[in-house]
C-alpha positions as CSV (number, residue, x, y, z in Angstrom):
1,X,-74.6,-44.7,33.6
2,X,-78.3,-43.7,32.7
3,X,-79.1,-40.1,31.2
4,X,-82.2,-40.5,33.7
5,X,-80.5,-40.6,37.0
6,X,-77.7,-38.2,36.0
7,X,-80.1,-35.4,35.6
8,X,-81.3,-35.5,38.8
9,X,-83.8,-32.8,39.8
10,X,-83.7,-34.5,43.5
11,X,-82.2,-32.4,46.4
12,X,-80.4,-33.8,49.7
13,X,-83.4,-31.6,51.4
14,X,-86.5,-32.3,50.1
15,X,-89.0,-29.4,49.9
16,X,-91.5,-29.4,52.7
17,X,-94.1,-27.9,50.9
18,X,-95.4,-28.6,47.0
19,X,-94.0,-26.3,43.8
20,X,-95.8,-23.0,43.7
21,X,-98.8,-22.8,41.4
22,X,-97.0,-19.5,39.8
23,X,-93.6,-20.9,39.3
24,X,-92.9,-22.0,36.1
25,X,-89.4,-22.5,36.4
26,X,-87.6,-26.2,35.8
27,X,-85.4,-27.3,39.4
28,X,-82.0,-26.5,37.4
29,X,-83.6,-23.1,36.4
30,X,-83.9,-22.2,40.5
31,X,-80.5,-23.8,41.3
32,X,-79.3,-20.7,38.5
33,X,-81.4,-17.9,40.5
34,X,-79.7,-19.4,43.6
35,X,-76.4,-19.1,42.7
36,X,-76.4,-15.7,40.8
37,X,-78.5,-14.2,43.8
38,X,-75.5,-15.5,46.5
39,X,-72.8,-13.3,48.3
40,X,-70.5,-15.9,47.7
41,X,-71.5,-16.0,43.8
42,X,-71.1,-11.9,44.3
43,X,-67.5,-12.2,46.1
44,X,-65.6,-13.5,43.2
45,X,-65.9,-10.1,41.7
46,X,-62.5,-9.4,44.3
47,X,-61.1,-12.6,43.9
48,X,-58.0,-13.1,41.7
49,X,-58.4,-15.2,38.2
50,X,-54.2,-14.3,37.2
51,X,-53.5,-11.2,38.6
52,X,-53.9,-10.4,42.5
53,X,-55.3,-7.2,43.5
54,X,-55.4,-5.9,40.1
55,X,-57.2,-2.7,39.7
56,X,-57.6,-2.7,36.2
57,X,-61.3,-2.7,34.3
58,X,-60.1,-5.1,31.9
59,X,-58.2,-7.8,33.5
60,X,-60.7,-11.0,34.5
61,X,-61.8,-11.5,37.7
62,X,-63.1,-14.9,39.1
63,X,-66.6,-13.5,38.5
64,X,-65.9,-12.7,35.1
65,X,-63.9,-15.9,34.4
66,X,-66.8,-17.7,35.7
67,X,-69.7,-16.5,33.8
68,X,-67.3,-17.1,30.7
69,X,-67.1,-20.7,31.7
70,X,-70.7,-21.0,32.5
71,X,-71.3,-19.2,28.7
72,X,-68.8,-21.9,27.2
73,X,-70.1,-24.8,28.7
74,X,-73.9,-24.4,28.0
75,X,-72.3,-24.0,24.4
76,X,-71.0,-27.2,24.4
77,X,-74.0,-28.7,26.3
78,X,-75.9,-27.9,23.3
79,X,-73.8,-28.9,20.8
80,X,-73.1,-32.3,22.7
81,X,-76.7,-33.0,23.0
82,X,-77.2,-32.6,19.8
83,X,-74.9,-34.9,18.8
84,X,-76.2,-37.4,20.9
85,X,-79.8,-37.4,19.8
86,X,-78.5,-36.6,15.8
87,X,-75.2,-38.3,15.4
88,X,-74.5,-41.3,18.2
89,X,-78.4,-42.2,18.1
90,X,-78.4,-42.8,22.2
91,X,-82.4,-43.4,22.5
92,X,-82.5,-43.1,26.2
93,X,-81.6,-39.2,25.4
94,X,-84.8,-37.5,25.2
95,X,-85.1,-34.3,23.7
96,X,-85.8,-32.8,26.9
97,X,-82.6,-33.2,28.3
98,X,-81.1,-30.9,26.0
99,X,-82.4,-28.2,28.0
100,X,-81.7,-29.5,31.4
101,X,-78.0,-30.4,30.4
102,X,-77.3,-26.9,29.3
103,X,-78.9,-25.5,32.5
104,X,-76.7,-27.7,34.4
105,X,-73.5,-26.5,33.3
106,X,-74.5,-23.2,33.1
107,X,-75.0,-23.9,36.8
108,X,-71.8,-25.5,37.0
109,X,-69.8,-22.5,35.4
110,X,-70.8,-20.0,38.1
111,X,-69.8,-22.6,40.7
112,X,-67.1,-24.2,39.9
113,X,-64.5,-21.3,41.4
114,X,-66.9,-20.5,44.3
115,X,-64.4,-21.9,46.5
116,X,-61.7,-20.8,45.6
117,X,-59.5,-18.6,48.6
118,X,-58.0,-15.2,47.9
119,X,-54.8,-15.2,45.3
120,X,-56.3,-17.6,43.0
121,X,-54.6,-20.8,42.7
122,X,-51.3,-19.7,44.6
123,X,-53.6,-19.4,47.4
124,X,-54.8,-22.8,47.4
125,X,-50.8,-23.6,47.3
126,X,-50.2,-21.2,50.2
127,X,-52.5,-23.1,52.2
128,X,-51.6,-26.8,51.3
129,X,-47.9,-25.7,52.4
130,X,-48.8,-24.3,55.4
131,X,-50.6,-27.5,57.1
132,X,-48.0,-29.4,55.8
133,X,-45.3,-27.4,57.8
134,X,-47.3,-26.8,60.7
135,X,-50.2,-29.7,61.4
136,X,-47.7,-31.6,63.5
137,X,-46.0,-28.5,65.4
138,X,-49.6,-27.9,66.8
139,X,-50.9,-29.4,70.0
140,X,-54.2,-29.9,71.7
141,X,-54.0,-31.2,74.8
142,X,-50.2,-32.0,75.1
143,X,-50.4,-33.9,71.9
144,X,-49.5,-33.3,67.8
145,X,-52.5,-32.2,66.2
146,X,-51.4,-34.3,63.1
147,X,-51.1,-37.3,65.4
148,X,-54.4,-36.9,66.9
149,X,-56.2,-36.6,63.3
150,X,-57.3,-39.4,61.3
151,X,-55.6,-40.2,57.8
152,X,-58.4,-38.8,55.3
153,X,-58.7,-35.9,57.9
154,X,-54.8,-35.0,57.6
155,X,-54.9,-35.9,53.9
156,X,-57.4,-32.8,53.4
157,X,-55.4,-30.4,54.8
158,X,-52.3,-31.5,52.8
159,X,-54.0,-31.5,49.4
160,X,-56.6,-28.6,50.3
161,X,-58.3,-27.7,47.0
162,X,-60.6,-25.3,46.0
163,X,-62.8,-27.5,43.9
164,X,-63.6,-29.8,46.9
165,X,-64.3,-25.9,49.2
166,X,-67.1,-25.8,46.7
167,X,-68.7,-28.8,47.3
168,X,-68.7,-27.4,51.1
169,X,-69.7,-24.5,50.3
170,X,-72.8,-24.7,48.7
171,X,-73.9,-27.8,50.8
172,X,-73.4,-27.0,53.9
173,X,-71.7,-23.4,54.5
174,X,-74.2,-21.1,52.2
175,X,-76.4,-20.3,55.1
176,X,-79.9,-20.0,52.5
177,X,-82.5,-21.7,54.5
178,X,-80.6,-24.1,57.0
179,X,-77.5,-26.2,57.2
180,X,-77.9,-27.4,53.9
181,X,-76.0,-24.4,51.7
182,X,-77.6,-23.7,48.3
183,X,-79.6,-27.1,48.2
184,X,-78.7,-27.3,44.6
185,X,-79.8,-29.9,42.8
186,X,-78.1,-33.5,42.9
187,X,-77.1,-33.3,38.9
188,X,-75.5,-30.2,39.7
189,X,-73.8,-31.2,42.5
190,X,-72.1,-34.6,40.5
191,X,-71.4,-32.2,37.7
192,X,-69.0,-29.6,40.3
193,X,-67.2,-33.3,41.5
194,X,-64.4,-33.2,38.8
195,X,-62.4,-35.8,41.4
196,X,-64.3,-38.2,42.7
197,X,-62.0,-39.4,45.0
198,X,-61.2,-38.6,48.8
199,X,-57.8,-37.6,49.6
200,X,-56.3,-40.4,50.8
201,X,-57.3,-41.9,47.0
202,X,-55.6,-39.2,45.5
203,X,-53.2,-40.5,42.8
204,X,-51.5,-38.7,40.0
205,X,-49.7,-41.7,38.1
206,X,-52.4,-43.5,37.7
207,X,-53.0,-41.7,34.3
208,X,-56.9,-41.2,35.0
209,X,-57.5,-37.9,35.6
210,X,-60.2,-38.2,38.2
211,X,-57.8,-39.3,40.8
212,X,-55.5,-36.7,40.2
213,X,-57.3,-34.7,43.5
214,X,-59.5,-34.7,45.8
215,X,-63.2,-33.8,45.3
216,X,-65.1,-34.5,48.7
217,X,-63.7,-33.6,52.2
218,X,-64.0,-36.7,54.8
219,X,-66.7,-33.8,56.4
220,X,-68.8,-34.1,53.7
221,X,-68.8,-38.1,53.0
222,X,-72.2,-38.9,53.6
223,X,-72.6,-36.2,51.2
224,X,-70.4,-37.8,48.6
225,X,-72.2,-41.2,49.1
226,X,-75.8,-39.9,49.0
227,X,-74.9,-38.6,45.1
228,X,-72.9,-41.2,44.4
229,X,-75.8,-43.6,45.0
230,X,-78.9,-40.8,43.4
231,X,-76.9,-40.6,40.5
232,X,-75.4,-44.0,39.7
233,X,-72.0,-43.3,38.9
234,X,-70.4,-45.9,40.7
235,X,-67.4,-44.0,41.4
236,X,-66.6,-42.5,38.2
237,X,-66.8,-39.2,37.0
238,X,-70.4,-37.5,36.0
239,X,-70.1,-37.6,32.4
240,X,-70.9,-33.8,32.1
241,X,-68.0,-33.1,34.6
242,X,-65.7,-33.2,31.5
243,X,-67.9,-31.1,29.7
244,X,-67.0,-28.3,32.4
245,X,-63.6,-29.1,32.5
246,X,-62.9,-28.1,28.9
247,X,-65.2,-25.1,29.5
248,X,-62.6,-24.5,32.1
249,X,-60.0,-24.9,30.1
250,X,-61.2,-23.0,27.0
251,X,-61.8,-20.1,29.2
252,X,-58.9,-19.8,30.9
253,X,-56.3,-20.7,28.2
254,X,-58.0,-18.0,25.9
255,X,-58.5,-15.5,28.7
256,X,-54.6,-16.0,30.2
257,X,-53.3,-14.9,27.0
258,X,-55.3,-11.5,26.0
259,X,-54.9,-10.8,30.0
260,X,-51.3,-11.3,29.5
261,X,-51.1,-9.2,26.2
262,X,-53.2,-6.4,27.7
263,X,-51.2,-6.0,30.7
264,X,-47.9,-5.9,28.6
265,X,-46.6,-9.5,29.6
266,X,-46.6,-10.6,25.9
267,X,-46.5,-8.3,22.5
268,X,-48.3,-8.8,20.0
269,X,-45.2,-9.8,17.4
270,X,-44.4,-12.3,20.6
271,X,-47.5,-13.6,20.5
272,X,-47.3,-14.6,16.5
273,X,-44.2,-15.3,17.0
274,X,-44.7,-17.8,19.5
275,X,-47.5,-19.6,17.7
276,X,-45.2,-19.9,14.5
277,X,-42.5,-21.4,16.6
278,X,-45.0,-24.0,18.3
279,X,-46.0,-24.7,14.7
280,X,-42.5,-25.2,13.7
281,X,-41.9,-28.3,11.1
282,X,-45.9,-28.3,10.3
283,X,-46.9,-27.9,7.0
284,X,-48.8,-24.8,5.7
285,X,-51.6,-26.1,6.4
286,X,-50.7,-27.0,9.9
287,X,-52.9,-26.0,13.0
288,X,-50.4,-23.3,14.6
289,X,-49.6,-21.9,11.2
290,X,-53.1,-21.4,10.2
291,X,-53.6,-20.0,14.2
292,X,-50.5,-17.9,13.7
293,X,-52.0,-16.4,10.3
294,X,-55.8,-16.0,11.3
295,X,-54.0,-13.1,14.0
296,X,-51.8,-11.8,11.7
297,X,-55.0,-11.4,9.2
298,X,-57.4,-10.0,11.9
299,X,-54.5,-7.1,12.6
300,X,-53.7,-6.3,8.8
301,X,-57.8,-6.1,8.2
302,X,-58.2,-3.6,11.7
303,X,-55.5,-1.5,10.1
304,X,-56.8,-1.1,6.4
305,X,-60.3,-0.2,8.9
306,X,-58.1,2.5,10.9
307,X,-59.1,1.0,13.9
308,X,-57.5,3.1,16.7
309,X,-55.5,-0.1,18.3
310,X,-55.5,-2.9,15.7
311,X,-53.5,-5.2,18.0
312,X,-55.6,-5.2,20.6
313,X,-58.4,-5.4,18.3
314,X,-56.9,-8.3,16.1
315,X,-56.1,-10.3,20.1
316,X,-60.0,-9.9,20.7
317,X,-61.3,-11.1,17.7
318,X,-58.7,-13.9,17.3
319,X,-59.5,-15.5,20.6
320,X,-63.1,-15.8,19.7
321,X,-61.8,-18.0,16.5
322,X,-59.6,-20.0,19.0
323,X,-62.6,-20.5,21.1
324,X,-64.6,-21.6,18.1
325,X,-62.0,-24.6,17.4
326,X,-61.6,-25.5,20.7
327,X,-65.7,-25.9,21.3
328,X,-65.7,-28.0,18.3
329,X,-62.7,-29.9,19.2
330,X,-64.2,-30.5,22.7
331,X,-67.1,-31.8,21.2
332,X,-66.1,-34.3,18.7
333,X,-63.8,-35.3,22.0
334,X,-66.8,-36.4,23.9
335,X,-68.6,-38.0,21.0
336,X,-65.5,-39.8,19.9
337,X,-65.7,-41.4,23.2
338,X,-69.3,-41.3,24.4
339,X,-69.5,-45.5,25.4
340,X,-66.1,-45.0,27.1
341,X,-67.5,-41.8,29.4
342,X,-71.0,-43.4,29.6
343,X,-69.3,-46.8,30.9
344,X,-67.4,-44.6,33.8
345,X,-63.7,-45.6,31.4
346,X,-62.7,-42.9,29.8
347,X,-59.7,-41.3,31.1
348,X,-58.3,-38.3,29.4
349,X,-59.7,-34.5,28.8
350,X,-62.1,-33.8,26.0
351,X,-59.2,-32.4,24.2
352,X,-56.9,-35.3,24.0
353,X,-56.4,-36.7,21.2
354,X,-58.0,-34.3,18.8
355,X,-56.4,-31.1,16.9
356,X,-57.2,-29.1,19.8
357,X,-54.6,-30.6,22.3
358,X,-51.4,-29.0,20.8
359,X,-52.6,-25.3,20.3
360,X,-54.2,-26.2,24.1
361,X,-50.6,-27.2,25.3
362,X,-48.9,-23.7,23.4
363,X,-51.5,-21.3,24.9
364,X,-50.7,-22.7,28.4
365,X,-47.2,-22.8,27.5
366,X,-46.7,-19.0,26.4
367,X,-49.2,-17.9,29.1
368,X,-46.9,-19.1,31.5
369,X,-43.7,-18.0,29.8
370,X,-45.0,-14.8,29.8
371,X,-47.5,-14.2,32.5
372,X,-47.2,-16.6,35.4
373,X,-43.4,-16.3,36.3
374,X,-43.3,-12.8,35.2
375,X,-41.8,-10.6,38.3
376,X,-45.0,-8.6,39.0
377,X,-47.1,-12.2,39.4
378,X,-44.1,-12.9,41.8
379,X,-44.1,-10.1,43.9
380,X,-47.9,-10.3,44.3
381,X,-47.6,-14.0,45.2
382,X,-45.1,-13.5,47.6
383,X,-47.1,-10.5,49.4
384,X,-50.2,-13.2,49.1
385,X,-48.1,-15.9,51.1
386,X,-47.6,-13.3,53.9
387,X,-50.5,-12.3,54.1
388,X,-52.5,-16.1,54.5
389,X,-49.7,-17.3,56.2
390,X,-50.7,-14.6,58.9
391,X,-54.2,-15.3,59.2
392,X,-54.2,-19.7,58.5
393,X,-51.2,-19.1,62.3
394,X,-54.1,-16.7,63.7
395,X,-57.1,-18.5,63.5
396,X,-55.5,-21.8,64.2
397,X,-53.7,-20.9,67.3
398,X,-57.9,-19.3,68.0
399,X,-60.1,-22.5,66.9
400,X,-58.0,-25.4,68.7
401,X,-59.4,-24.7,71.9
402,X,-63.2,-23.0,71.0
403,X,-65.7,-24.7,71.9
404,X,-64.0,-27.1,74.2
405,X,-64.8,-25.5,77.7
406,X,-61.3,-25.1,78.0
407,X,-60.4,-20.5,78.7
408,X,-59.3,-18.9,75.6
409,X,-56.8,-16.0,76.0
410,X,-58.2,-12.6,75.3
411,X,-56.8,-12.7,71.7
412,X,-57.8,-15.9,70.7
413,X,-61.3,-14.5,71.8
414,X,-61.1,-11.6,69.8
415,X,-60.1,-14.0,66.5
416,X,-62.7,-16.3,66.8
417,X,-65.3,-13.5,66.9
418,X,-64.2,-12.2,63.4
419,X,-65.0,-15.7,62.0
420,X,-68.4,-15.4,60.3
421,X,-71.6,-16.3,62.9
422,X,-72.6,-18.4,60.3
423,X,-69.6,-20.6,59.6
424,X,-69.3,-20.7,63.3
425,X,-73.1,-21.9,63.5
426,X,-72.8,-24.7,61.0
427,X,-69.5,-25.8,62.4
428,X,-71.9,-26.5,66.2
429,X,-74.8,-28.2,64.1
430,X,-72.2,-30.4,62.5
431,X,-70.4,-30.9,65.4
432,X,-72.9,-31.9,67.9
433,X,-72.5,-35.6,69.0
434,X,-68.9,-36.2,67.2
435,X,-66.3,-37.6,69.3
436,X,-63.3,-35.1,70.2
437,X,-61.3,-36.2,66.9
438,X,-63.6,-35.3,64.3
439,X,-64.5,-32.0,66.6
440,X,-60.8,-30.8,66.4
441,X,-61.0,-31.6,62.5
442,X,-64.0,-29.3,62.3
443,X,-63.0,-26.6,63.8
444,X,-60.0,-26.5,61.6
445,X,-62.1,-26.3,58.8
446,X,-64.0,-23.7,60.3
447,X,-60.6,-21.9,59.4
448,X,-60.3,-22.7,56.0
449,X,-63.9,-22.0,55.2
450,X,-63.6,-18.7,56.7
451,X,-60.3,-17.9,54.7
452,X,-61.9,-19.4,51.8
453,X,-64.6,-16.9,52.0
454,X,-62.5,-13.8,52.0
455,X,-62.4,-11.8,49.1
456,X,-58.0,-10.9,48.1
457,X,-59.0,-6.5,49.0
458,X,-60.9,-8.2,52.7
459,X,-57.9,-10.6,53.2
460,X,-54.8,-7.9,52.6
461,X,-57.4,-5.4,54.8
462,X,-57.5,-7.9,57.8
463,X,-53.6,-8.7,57.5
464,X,-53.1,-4.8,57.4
465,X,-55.5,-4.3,60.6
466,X,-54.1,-7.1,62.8
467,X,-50.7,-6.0,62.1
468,X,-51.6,-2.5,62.6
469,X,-50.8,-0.9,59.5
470,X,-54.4,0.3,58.7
């Protein structure tokens, strides 16, 4: 893969008039105003990072998760570049693309939960389960939905992720200009693919992780092609997808566990507990130990400070050391292997293999312990099921005969004008001159996207409404 092509300024719409005389402002600069300045950017403000419908100041949100990923990862853009041009000596680096890799995954951090449903990840869980129950009880025409759909078409339904909503979202279903979303940038776009694979390709023992799921709906395969081709990556992963992965990671691994400890999941003596025990037959100077130490230092110095809540205040400043190592970890991860992730053969996450993968494993480890299967994340899930269950029967039982000429009962009617004029406007554009098959498919996305778009407060508020409870 060439540094040239990956960076792509290109977009699947070309302008139709030349760059402004005032405009300063590189292409991946715009694709950032672009994306801060969406609703859908705005919406994950009420969309659940760990805890649904949490009212709490101080537990993350997907908007607040996402601008700490989009922080992260321009970190490690710079610090990777820099090891490029200083370290691995790649001359077809320029300095220039310093800048343009660290827009890119700024970029890449605001969108890389845009399409995400309600109830964070439960809710893409929620969904998958339901089509899989359900696909083949429906009928259009006398016949099984599932047996009218084609393979890749099924297949999306059954491994629905939110990754591959995003894609959708901001190429087609951001309603900016026309029926062209966002009309980000190509390098952008190959950076958000962290899969690129369609779902019938979709294969977890192969022990590379870019099959592991789906990144491109069968909707949005000429899509998939067109960057595939711009960018020359030949069916691997953009090298600067795994830069946003472990921005992901370090993000979310860091955040789970002061969310976890602030909401009372985990005490502090747990905590260093815990990261003695997953240091356990280490030497002193082991990683956890020294982990386990750096908190139990950070407390002891807020104390002799009389800081008015030295846990919470060792917790903060201790995840910022964590955050530190994992950077550097990260980084040495993907200059340890920068032919291997340059030829499209590198397999494993930025953290493998370096000291950064076991402290990695614990935080996920004791975040889940603590917080994930803790009763209150249980309830909440199980309300969250209800409630999409609800709306995915709704909506499905409304789209299956829209825009077929065929008479919708008065309810049916009544759901299908609550779906967004928008989504319903790019579903005709995209529809017009398909056969009946890929029709039917499109108008079941049409509920997904619109599900997909709901914020967790506007999802519970519909549920409440249609079941008359509000």
């Amino acid at each position: 893969m060439e540094w040239k092509r990956l960076l792509c300024e290109d977009r699947i719409r070309k302008y139709r008039a030349g760059k402004s005389p005032g405009d300063l402002r590189t292409e991946f600069e715009k694709d950032y105003h672009r994306i801060i300045g969406s609703a859908s950017f705005r919406r994950l403000q009420d969309k659940t990072q760990v805890f649904p419908l949490d009212k709490s100041d101080f537990i993350r949100t997907r908007l607040t998760h996402s601008l700490e990923v989009s922080s992260l990862a321009k970190s490690l853009g710079q610090n990777i570049s820099r090891k490029i041009m200083q370290e691995i000596g790649d001359k077809t680096f320029l300095d220039t693309y310093q800048a343009d890799v660290c827009d890119i995954l700024q970029c890449a951090g605001l969108l890389h939960d845009i399409g995400n449903p309600p109830f964070g990840h439960f809710g893409e869980t929620v969904i998958r389960e339901w089509f899989s129950k359900n696909l083949r009880k429906i009928t259009y025409n006398g016949q099984s939905v599932e047996s009218l759909l084609l393979p890749q078409m099924k297949a999306d339904f059954y491994h629905f992720e939110g990754n591959t909503q995003a894609l959708r979202l901001v190429t087609k279903l951001h309603y900016l200009v026309d029926e062209h979303g966002m009309n980000l940038t190509k390098g952008l776009l190959g950076t958000i693919i962290k899969y690129p694979v369609s779902s019938l390709e979709i294969n977890s023992k192969s022990g590379n992780i870019k099959d592991k799921k789906m990144g491109y709906y069968y909707a949005e395969r000429d899509i998939f092609r067109d960057l595939q081709e711009s960018l020359g990556v030949c069916g691997a992963r953009h090298p600067l997808s795994y830069v946003l992965e472990a921005a992901d990671d370090i993000a979310y691994l860091t955040a789970d566990i002061e969310d976890a400890f602030k909401k009372g999941c985990i005490t502090f003596g747990q905590l260093v507990q815990e990261l003695d025990k997953c240091g356990g037959g280490e030497a002193e100077n082991g990683e956890y130990f020294r982990m386990a130490k750096a908190l139990e230092e950070r407390f002891e110095k807020a104390v002799a400070r009389e800081i008015a809540q030295p846990e919470n205040h060792a917790v903060q400043n201790w995840i910022v050391r964590v955050q530190a190592k994992l950077i550097a970890c990260a980084t040495d991860g993907f200059a340890g292997h920068y032919q291997e992730i340059m030829d499209g053969k590198y397999t494993a996450e930025l953290l493998k293999g370096t000291e950064g993968e076991r402290l990695a494993w614990a935080l996920g480890d004791i975040a889940y312990r603590y917080a994930f299967i803790s009763k209150p994340i249980l309830k909440l899930e199980i309300a969250a099921e209800t409630i999409l269950n609800f709306l995915l029967e709704k909506f499905t039982d409304a789209v299956i005969y829209y825009d077929t000429g065929k008479e919708m009962n008065a309810v049916q009617e009544k759901m299908m004008a609550l779906i967004s004029d928008n989504y319903k406007a790019i579903y005709r554009i995209y529809s017009k001159g398909k056969d009946e098959t890929e029709r039917l498919y499109l108008r079941l996305l049409l509920v997904t996207d619109f599900i997909c778009g709901m914020t967790d407060s506007y999802a519970k508020g519909l549920y409440q409404e249609l079941n008359g409870m509000g």
